[in-house]
Residue frames relative to the residue before (quaternion, step in Angstrom):
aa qw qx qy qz dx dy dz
X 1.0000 0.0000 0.0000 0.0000 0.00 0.00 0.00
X 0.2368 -0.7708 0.5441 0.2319 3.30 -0.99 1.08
X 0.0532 -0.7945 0.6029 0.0491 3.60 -1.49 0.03
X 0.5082 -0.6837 0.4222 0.3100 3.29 -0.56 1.37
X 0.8367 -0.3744 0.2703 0.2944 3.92 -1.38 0.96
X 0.7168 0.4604 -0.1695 0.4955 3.18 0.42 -2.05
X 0.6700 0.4717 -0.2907 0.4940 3.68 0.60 -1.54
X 0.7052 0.3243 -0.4249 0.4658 4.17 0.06 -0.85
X 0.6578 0.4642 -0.4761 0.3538 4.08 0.38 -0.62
X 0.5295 0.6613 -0.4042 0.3448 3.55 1.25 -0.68
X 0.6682 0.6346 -0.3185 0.2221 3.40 0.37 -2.12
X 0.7166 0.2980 -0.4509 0.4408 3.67 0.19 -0.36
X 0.4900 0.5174 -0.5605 0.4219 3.94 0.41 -0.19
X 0.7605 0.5146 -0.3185 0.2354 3.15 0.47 -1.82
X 0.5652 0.6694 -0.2940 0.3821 3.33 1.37 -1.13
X 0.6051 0.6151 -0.1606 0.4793 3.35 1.16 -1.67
X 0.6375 0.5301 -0.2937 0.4758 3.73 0.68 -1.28
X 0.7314 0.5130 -0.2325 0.3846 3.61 0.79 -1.76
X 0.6897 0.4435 -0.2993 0.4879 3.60 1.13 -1.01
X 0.4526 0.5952 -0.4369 0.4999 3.85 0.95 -0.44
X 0.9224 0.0184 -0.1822 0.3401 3.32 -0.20 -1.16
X 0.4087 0.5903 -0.5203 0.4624 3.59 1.02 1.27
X 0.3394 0.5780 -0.4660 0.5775 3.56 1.84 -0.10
X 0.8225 0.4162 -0.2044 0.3292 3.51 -0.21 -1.61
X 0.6083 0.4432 -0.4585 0.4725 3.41 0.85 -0.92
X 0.5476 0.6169 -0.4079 0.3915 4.15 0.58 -1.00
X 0.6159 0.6523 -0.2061 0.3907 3.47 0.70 -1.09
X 0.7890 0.3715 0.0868 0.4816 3.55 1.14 -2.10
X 0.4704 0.6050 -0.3081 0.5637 3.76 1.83 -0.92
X 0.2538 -0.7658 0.5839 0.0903 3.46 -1.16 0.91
X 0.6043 0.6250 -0.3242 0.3730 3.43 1.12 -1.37
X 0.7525 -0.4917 0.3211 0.2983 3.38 -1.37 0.64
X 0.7661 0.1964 -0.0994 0.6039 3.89 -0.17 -0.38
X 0.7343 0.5395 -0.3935 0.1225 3.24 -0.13 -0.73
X 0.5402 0.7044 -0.2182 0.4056 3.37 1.55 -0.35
X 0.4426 0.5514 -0.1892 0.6814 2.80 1.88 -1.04
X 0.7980 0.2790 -0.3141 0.4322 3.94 -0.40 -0.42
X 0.2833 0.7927 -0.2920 0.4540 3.54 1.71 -0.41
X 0.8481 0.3104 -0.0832 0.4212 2.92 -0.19 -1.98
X 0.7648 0.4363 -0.3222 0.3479 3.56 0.66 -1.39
X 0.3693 0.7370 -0.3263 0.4626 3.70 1.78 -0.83
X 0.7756 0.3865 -0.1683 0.4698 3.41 0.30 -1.50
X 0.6556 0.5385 -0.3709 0.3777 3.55 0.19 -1.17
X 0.6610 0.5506 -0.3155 0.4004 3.60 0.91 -1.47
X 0.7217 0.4189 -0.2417 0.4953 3.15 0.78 -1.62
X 0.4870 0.4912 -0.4837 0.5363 4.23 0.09 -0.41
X 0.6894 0.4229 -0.3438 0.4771 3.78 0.23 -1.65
X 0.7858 0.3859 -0.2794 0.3945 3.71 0.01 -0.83
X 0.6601 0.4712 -0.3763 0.4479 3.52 0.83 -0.23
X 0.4748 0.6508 -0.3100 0.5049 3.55 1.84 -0.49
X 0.6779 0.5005 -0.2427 0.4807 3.57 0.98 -1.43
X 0.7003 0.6331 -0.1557 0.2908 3.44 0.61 -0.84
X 0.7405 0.3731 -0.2077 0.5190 2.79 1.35 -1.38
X 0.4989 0.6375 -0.3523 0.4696 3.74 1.94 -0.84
X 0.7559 0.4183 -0.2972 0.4065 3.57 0.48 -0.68
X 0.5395 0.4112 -0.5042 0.5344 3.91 1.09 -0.25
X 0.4278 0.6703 -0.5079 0.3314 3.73 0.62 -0.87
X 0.8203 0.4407 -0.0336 0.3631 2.86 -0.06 -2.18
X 0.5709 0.6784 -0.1227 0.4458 3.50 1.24 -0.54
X 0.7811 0.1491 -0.1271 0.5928 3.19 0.58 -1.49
X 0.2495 0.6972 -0.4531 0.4964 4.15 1.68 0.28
X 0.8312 0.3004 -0.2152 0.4153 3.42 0.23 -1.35
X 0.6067 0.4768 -0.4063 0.4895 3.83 0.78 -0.99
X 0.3600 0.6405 -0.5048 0.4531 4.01 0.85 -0.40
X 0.8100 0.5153 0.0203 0.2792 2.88 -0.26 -1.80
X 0.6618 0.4524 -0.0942 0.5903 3.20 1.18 -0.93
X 0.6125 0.5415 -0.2517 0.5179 3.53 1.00 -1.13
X 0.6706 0.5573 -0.1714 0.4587 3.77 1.17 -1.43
X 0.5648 0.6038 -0.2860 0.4844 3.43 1.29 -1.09
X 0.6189 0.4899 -0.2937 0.5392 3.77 0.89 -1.51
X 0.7315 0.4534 -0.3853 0.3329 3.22 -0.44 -1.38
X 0.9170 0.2032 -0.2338 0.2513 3.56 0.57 -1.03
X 0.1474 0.7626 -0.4662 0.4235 3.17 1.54 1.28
């Protein structure tokens, strides 16, 4: 699947943003279960927007690095 630039650099925030306020809504939701799917909903998504953004990090860290290595060969 393709996705325009702006939209793939976004996704981990967005991911991060979505689990935040499924934290809060869990917090504010009265009804009987639903807090409970809240929380676990959010946590994943917050967690996965965390992974995501740690692994381009860590990613575009190494091609650096790698790129630097060539150049000074």
């Amino acid at each position: 699947m393709w996705l325009p630039r702006p939209l793939y650099e976004f996704l981990p925030y967005v991911y991060m943003l979505v689990g935040l306020g499924l934290l809060a809504a869990a917090w504010f939701v009265d009804i009987e279960t639903l807090p409970s799917i809240f929380m676990v909903v959010g946590a994943l998504s917050l967690m996965a927007g965390l992974v995501l953004w740690l692994r381009r990090r860590d990613y575009r860290t190494r091609q650096a690095e790698y790129s630097n290595r060539t150049l000074e060969d």
